[in-house]
C-alpha positions as MATLAB code, in Angstrom:
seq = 'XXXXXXXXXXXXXXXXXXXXXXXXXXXXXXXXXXXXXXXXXXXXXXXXXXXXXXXXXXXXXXXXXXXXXXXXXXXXXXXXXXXXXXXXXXXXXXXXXXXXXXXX';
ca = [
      92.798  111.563   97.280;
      95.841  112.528   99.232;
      95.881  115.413  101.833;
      99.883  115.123  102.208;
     102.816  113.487  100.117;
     103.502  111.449  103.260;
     100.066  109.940  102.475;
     101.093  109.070   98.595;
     104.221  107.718   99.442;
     103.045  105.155  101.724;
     100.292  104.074   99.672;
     102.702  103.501   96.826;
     105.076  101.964   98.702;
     102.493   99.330   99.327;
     101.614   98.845   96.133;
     104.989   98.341   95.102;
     105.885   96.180   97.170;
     102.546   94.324   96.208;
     103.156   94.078   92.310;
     106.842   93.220   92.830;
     105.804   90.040   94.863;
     107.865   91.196   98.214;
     104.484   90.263   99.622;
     100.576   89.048   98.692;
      98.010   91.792   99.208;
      95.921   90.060  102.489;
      99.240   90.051  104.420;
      98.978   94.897  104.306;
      95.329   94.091  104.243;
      94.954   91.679  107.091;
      97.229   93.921  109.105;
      95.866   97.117  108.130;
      92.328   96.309  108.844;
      93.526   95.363  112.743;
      95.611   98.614  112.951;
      92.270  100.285  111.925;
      90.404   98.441  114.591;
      92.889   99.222  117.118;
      92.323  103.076  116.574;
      88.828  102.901  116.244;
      87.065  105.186  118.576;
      83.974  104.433  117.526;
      81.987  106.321  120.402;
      83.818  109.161  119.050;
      82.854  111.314  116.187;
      85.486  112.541  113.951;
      86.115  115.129  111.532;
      86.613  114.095  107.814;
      90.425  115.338  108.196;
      90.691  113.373  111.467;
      89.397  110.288  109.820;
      91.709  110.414  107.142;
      94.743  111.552  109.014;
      93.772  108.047  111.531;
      93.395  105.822  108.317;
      96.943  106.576  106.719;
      98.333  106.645  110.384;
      97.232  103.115  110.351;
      98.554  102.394  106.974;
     101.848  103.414  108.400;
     101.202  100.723  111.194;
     100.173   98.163  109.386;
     103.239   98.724  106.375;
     105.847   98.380  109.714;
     103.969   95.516  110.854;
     104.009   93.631  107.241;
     107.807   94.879  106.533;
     108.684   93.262  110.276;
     107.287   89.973  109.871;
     108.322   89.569  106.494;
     112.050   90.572  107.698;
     112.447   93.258  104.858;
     113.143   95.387  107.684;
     114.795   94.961  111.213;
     113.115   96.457  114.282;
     116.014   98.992  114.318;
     115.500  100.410  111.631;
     111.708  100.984  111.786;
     112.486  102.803  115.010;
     114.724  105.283  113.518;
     112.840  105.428  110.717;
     109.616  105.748  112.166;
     110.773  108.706  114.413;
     112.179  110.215  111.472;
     108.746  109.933  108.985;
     106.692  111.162  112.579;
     108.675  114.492  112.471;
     108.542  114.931  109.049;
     104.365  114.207  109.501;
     104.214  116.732  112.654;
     105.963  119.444  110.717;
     103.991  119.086  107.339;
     100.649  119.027  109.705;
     101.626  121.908  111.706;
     102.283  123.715  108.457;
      98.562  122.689  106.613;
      96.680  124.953  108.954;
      93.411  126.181  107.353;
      94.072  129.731  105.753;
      92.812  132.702  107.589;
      91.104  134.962  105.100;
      90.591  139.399  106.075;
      87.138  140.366  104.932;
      87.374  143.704  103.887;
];
């Protein structure tokens, strides 16, 4: 289901944060489905791996956006943060190049 452990964390984060009551499930989903239509290019066609790499991109958005309004996080911290998790994301995606096989 996940193509990275970026991808897990976020989800379960979510979730979490869900079942402990920090938040009601429309608030992510409400959010999540506007980051999604933000990024939509929908004249565009897209790989699989692009589509999914777009859709947790904007489950990143929309967990900032939820965590903001709700004040469980400051817009300082998201900053850092968010530049922080972005490396992290550029350097596993560099690394998760397809494998170049020698035929023999």
């Amino acid at each position: 289901m996940f193509q990275a452990p970026w991808q897990a964390r976020i989800f379960a984060l979510i979730v979490e944060s869900v079942k402990a009551g920090h938040f009601p499930w429309t608030d992510f989903q409400s959010r999540l489905v506007a980051a999604l239509a933000r990024n939509d290019d929908s004249g565009q066609s897209a790989s699989d791996e692009l589509i999914e790499r777009y859709y947790f991109d904007a489950w990143l958005e929309a967990a900032e956006e939820t965590l903001l309004s709700l004040g469980l996080i400051t817009a300082g911290e998201v900053d850092l943060q968010i530049e922080n998790v972005r490396a992290v994301v550029d350097n596993i995606r560099s690394a998760q190049q397809p494998l170049a096989f020698i035929h023999k």
